[in-house]
C-alpha positions as CSV (number, residue, x, y, z in Angstrom):
1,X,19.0,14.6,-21.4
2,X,16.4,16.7,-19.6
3,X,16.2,15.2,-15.5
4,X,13.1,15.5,-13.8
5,X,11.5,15.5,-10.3
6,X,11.4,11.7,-10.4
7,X,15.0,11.6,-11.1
8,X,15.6,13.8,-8.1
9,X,13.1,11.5,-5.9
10,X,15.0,8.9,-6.8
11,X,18.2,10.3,-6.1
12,X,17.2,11.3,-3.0
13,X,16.1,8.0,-1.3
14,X,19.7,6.5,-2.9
15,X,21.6,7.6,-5.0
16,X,22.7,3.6,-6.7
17,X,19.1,3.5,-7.1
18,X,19.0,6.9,-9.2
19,X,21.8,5.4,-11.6
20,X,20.5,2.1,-12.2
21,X,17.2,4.1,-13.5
22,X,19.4,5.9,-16.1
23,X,22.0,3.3,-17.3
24,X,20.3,0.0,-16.3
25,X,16.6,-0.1,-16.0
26,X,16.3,-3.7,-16.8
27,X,17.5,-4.2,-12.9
28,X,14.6,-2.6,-11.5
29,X,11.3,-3.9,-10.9
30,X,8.1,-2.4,-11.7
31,X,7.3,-1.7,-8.7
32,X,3.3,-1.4,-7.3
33,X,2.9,2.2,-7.8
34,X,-0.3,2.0,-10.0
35,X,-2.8,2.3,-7.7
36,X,-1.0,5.4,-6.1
37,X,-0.4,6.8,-9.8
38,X,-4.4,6.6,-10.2
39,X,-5.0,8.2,-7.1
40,X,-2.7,11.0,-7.8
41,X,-4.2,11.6,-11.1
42,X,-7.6,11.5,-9.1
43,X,-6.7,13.8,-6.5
44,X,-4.8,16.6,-9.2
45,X,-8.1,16.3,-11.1
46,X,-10.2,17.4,-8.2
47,X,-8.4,20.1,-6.5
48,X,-8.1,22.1,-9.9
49,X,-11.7,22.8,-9.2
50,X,-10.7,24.5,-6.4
51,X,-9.1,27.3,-8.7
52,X,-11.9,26.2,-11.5
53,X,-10.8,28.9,-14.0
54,X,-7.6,28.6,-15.4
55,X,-6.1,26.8,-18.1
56,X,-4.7,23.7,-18.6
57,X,-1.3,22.7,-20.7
58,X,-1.6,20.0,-22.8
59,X,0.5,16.9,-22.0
60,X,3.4,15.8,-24.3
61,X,6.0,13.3,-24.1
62,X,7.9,16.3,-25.4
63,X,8.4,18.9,-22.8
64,X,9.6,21.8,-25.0
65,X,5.7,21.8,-26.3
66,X,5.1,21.8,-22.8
67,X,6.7,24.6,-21.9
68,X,6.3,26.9,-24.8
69,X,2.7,26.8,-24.5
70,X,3.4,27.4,-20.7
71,X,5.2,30.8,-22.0
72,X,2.2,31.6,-24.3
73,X,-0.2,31.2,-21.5
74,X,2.2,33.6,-19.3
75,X,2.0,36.4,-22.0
76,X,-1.4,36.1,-22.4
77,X,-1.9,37.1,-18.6
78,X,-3.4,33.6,-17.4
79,X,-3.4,33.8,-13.9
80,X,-4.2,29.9,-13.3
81,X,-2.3,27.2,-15.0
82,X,-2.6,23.6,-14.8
83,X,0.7,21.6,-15.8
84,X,2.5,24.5,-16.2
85,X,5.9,23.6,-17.3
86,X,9.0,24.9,-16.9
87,X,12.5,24.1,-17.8
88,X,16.5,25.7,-15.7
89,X,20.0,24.1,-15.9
90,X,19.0,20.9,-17.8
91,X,16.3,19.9,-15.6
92,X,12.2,20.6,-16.2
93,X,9.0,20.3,-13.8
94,X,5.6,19.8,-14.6
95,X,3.6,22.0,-11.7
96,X,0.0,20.5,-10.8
97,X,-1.2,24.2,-10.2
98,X,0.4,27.8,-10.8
99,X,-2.0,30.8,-9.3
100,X,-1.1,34.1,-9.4
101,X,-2.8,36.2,-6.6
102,X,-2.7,40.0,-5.3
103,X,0.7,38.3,-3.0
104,X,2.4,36.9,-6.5
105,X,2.9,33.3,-8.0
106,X,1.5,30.2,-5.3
107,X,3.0,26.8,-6.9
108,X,0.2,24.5,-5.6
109,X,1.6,21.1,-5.5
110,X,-1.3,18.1,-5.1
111,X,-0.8,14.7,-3.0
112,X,-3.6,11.8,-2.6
113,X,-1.8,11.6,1.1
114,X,-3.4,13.0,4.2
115,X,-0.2,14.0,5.9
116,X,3.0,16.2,4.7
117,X,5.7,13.6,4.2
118,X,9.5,13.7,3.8
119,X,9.8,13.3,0.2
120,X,6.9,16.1,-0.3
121,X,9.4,18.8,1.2
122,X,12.1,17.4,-1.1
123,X,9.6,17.6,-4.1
124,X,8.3,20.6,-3.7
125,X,12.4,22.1,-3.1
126,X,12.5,20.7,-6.7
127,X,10.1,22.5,-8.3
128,X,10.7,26.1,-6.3
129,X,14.6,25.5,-7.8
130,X,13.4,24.8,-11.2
131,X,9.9,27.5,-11.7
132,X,11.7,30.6,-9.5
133,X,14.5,30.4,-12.0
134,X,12.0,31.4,-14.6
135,X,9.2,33.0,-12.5
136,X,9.9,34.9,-9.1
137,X,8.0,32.2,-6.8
138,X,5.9,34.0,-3.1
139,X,4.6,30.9,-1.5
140,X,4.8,27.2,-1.8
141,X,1.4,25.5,-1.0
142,X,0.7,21.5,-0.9
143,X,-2.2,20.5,-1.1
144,X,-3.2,17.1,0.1
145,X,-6.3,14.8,1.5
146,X,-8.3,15.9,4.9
147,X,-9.3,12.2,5.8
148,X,-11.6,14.1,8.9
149,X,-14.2,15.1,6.3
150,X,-17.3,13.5,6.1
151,X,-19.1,13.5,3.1
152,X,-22.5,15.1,3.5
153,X,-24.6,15.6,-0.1
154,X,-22.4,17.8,-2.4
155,X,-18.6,17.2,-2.7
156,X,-17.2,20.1,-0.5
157,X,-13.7,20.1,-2.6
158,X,-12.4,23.3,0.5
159,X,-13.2,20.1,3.3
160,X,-11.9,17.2,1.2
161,X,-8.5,19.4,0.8
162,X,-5.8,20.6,3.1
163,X,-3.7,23.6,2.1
164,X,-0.4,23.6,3.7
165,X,2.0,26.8,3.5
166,X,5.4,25.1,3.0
167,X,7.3,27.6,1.8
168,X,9.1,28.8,5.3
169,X,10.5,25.2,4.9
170,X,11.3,24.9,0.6
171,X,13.3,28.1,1.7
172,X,15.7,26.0,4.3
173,X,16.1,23.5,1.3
174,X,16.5,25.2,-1.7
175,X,19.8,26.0,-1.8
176,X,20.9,22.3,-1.6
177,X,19.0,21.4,-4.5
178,X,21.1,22.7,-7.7
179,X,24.2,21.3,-5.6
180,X,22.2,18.0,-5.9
181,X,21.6,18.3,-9.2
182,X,25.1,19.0,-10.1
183,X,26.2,15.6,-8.6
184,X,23.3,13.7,-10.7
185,X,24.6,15.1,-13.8
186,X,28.2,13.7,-12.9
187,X,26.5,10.7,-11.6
188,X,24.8,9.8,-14.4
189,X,28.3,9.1,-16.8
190,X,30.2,7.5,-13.9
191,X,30.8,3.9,-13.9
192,X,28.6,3.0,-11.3
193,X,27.7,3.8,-7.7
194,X,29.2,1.7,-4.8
195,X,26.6,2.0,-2.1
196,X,25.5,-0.8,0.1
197,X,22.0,-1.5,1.5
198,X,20.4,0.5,4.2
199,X,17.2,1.3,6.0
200,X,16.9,3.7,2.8
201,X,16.0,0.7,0.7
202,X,12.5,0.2,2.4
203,X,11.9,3.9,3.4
204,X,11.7,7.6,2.4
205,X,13.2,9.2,5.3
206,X,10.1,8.3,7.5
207,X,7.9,7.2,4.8
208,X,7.5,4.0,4.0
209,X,8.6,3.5,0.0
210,X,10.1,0.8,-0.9
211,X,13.2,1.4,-4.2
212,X,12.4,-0.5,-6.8
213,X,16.0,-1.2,-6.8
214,X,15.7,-3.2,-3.4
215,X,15.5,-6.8,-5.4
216,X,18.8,-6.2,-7.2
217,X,20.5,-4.5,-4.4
218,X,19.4,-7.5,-1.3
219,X,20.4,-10.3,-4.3
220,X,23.3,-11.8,-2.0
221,X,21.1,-11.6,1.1
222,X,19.7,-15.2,2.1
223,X,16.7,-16.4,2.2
224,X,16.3,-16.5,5.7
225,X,18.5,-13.6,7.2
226,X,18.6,-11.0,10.4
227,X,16.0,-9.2,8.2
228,X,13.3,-11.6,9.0
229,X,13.6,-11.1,12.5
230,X,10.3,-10.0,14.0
231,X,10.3,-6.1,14.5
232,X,13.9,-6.1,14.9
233,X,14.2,-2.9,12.9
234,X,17.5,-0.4,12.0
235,X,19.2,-3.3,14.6
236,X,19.1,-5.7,11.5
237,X,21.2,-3.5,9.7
238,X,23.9,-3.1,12.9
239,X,24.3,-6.9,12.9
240,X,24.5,-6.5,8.9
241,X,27.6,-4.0,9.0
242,X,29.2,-6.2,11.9
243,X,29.3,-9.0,8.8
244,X,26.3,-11.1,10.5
245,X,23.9,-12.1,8.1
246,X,22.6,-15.3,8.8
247,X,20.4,-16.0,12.4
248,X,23.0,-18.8,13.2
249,X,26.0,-16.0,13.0
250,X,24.3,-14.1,15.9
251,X,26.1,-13.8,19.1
252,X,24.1,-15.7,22.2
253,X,24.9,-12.9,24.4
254,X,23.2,-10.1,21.4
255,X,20.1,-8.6,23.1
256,X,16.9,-9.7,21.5
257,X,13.5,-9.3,23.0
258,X,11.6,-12.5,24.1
259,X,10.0,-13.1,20.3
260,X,12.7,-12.1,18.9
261,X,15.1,-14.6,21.0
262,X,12.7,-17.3,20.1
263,X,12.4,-17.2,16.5
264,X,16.2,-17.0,17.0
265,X,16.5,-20.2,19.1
266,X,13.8,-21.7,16.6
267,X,16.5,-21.6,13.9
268,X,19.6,-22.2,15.2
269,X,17.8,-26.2,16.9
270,X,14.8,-26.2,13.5
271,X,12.8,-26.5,16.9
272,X,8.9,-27.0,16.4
273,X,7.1,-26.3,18.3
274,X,3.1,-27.8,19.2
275,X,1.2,-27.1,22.5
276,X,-1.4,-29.4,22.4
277,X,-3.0,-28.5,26.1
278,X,-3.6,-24.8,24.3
279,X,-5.0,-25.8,20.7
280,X,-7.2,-28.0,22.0
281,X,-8.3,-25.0,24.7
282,X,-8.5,-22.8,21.4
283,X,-10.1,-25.4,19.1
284,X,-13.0,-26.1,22.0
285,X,-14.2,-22.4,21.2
286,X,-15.0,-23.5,17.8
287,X,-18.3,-25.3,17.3
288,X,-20.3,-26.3,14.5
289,X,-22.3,-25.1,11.7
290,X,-18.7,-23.4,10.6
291,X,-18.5,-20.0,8.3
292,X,-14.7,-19.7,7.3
293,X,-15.4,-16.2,5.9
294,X,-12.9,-13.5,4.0
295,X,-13.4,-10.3,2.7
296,X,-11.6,-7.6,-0.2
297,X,-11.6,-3.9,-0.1
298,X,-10.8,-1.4,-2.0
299,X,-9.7,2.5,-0.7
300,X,-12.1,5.2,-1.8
301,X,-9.8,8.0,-1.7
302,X,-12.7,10.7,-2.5
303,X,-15.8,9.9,-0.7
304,X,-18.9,9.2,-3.5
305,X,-21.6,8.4,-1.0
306,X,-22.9,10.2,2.0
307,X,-21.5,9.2,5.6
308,X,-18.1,8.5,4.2
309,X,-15.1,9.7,4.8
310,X,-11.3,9.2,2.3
311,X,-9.9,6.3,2.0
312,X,-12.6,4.5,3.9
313,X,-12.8,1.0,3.0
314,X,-15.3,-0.9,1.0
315,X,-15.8,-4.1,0.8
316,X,-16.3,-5.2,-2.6
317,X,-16.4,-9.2,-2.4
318,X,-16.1,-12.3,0.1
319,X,-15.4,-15.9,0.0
320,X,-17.5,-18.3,2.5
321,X,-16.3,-21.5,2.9
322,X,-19.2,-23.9,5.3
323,X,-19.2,-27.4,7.5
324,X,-22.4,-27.8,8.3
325,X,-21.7,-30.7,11.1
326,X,-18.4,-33.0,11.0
327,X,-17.7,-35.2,8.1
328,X,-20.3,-32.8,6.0
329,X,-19.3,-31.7,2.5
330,X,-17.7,-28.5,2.4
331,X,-19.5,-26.1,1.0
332,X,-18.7,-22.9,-0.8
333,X,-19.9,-19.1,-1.3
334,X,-19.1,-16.2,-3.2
335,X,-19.8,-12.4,-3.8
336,X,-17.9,-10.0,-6.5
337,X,-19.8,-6.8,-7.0
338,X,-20.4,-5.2,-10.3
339,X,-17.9,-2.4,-10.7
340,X,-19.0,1.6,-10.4
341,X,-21.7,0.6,-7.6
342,X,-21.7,0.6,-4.1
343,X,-21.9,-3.0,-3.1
344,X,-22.3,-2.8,0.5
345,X,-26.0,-3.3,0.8
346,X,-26.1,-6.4,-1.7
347,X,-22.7,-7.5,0.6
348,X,-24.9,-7.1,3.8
349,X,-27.7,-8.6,3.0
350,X,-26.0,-11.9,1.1
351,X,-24.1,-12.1,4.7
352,X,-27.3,-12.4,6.6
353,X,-28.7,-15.2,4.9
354,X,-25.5,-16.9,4.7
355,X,-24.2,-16.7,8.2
356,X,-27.0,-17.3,10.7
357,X,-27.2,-15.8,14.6
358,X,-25.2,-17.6,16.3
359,X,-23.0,-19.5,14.0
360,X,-19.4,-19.6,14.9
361,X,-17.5,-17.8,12.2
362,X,-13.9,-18.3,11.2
363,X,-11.2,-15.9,10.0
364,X,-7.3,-14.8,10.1
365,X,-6.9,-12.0,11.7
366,X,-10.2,-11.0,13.0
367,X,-9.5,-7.0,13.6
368,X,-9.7,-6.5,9.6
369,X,-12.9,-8.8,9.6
370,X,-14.1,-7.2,12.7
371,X,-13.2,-3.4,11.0
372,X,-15.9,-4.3,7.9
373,X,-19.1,-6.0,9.9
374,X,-19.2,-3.0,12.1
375,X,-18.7,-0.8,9.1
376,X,-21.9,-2.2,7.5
377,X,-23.8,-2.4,10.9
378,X,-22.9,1.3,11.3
379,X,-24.4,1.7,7.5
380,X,-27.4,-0.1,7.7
381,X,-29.4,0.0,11.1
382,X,-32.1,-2.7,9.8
383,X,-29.5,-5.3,9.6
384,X,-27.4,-4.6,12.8
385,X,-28.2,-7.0,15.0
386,X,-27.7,-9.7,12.2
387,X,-24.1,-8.4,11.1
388,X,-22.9,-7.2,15.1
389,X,-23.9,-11.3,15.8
390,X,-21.7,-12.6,13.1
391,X,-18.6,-9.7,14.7
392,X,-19.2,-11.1,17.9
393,X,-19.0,-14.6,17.3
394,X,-15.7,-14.4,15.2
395,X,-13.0,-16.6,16.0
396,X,-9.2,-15.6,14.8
397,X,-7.3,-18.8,13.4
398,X,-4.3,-16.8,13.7
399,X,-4.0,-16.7,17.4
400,X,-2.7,-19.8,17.9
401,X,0.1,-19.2,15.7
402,X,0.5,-15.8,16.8
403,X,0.7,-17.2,19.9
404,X,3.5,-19.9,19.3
405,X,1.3,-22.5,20.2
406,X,2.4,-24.0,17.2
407,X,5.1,-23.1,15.1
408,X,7.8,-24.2,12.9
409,X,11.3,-22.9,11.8
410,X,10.3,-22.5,8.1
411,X,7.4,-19.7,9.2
412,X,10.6,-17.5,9.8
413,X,9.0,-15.5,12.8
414,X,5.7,-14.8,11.1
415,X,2.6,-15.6,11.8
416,X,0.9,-14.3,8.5
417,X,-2.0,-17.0,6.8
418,X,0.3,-16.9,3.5
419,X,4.1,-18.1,6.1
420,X,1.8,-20.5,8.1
421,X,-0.1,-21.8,5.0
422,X,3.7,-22.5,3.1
423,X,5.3,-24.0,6.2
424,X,2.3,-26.7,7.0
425,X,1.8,-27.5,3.0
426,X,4.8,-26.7,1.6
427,X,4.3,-29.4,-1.7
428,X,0.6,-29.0,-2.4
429,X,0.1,-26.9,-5.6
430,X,-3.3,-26.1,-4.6
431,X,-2.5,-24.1,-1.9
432,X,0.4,-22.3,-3.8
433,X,-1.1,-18.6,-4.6
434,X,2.0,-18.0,-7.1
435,X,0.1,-19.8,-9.8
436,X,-2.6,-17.5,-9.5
437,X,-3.0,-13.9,-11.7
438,X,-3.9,-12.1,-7.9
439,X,-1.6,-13.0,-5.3
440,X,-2.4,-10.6,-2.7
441,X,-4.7,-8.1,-1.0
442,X,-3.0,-5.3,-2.9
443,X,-3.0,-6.9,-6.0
444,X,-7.0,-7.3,-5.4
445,X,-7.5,-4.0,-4.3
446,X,-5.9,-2.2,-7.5
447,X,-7.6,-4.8,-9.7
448,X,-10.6,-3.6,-8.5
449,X,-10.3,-0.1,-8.5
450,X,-9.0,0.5,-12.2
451,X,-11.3,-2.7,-13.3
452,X,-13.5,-0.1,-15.4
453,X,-10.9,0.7,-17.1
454,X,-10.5,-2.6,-18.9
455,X,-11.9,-4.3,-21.9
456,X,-14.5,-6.8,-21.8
457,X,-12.4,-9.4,-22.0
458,X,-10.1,-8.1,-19.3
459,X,-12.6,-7.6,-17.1
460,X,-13.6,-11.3,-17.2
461,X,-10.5,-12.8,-16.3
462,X,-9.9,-10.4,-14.0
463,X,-13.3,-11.4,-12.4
464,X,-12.1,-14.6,-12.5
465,X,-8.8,-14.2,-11.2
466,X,-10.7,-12.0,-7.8
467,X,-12.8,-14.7,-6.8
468,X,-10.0,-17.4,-7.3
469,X,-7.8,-15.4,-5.2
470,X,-10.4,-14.5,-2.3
471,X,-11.4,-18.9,-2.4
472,X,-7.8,-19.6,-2.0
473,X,-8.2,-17.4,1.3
474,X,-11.0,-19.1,3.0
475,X,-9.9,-22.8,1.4
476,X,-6.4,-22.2,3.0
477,X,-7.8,-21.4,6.3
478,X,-10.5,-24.8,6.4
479,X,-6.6,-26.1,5.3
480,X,-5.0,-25.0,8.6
481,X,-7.8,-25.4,11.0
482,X,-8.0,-29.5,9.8
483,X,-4.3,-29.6,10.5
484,X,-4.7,-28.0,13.9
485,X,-7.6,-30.4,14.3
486,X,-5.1,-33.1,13.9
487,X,-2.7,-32.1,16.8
């Protein structure tokens, strides 16, 4: 069995996590890596045309293909190779870029990221082990996203890119790596791996990457634990390894921040918590005709239209739900844009005649809001004035929540619309987003993004399944307000 640079991820961010992948995959979950794997394949697909003439090994779920036409593209004399492949020891890599210049072999490794990260340096230590075995290696290079370019006409693939000389550092590494390996091999026929949880299980040494793993692993971890604690942090796991789990285990004397102390308190009495004198305060700066408005994006990692820099958001869709006075019908609006076009002028323009001047609009958490009405004043000039009224007369219905004006045990410290939306209507189905196809923002986003990719058929649902999810937002926030309109 042939291990790979996935395997030796894996291995690396925990080592339980690495075996469960080879003897017990049912235990993992999928994981949301999609949208990432799609913007990797993106960004290894551009920067080849940085080094536009070499050639390219076919892919094969059987890497001794791979790797013998890597060996007939060697004797040949190619000097640029895409997927080059190459196999030492038991273990193979599949290289995104192989160059051979005047200084000798550059491995060129690609990222969609737009900063060097942890688990980079332990990739790239990988493949250096693995292709210098085979073919004397000079330099290590990644290559990875410049989010400071602007797009301005042509693509300009040397400004979208950012080539980093890493190999001073693969150097300091590699010769941990075939000690590594050596342990997965024994690994893999052991019993099992005794590890408990740690901060490991949400993070790549400073990266954030949740193991798939983590659902298995947490299993005897409550519902409602130290790890819900608002920005508590690696101090969740200290009161973990002391044997305290639950909030009402915690020592009164334990040092807690004020929030922090709260939520505690808030648990241990099931306090809740409603301070009328400051919702009503908050509720006077709402007036009618009411806009409760929500917007999608999706990340455009290279930039296809001029003015725009990666992973720049677009908005591809919003949900307007109205009250045109009190005890009027509540009224509802929708926009999903056509896939493969850039939707922001048809957005910007359906938002003008929706929302007019002056019209107090509604919405949770107001920066993200906020982020995409300046975006779209920025874009189109003609219809500034109109958007920049509708940013400036945003309310946020999360502040009095965020605020512990009101608040309730079963929130568990958050303040998100999805913790507040469960704890005020905990029975009523139609305010329960787990019957729904798209559950989240995340979920939207990707949906989006690979929806060309689909059939038809798929592509209708899916439709169907982004504007149900985007209603839910908006109809869950008219929810929250009427209940703080009871108070």
């Amino acid at each position: 069995m042939l291990l790979t640079k996935s395997d030796y991820l894996l291995f690396m961010q925990c080592p339980k996590s690495f075996w469960l992948h080879k003897n017990n995959p049912s235990l993992l979950s999928p994981g949301d890596y999609q949208s990432k794997v799609n913007k990797q394949i993106e960004a290894v697909f551009f920067a080849r045309d940085l080094f536009p003439t070499g050639s390219a090994v076919k892919y094969s779920n059987d890497p001794s293909q791979m790797i013998a036409e890597t060996q007939r593209l060697l004797a040949l004399g190619e000097k640029t190779i895409y997927q080059a492949t190459f196999e030492y020891d038991g273990v193979y890599v599949i290289c995104d870029i192989l160059r051979h210049t005047e200084h000798g072999w550059h491995l060129y490794t690609v990222k969609s990221s737009t900063r060097v990260k942890d688990r980079h340096l332990d990739d790239l230590s990988f493949q250096w082990f693995v292709v210098n075995e085979n073919l004397p290696l000079s330099n290590s290079l990644l290559i990875y996203i410049n989010n400071e370019y602007v797009r301005r006409g042509v693509l300009d693939l040397k400004q979208l890119f950012t080539l980093y000389d890493l190999t001073s550092e693969i150097i300091k590494r590699r010769d941990a790596v075939p000690i590594r390996i050596s342990r997965m091999k024994e690994l893999i026929n052991e019993n099992g791996v005794k590890q408990d949880i740690g901060p490991y299980c949400k993070k790549y040494g400073k990266d954030d990457l949740e193991c798939r793993a983590k659902d298995h692993c947490w299993s005897h971890i409550p519902y409602y634990s130290v790890f819900d604690i608002a920005r508590l942090g690696k101090k969740a796991f200290e009161l973990y390894n002391q044997g305290i789990v639950t909030l009402s285990d915690i020592p009164a004397n334990y040092k807690l921040t004020d929030p922090q102390s709260f939520q505690v308190k808030a648990y241990k009495e099931n306090l809740k918590v409603v301070d009328t004198r400051r919702i009503q305060t908050f509720l006077s700066t709402i007036s009618y005709p009411l806009y409760f408005l929500d917007f999608e994006t999706y990340l455009q990692m290279v930039p296809l239209y001029d003015g725009d820099k990666p992973y720049k958001q677009i908005p591809f869709q919003y949900s307007i739900h109205s009250l045109k006075s009190k005890g009027a019908v509540l009224d509802h609006s929708e926009f999903l844009a056509i896939e493969g076009s850039d939707p922001r002028r048809e957005i910007a323009e359906r938002l003008v005649t929706k929302i007019p001047k002056g019209a107090c609009t509604i919405a949770y958490n107001i920066s993200f809001e906020k982020m995409v009405l300046k975006n779209l004043s920025d874009h189109f000039p003609d219809l500034a004035e109109h958007l920049l009224d509708i940013h400036d007369n945003l309310v946020d219905l999360m502040l009095p929540f965020q605020n512990k004006w009101f608040y309730l045990n079963e929130m568990r410290g958050s303040y998100s619309l999805k913790a507040v939306l469960t704890a005020l209507f905990p029975n009523d189905v139609s305010l329960n987003y787990s019957h729904l196809l798209i559950k989240d923002g995340s979920m939207a986003m990707d949906t989006f993004e690979n929806l060309h990719t689909r059939t038809p058929e798929e592509r209708n649902l899916l439709r169907e399944a982004l504007l149900a999810y985007c209603k839910l937002d908006t109809y869950a926030m008219v929810k929250i307000w009427e209940h703080l309109m009871k108070q």
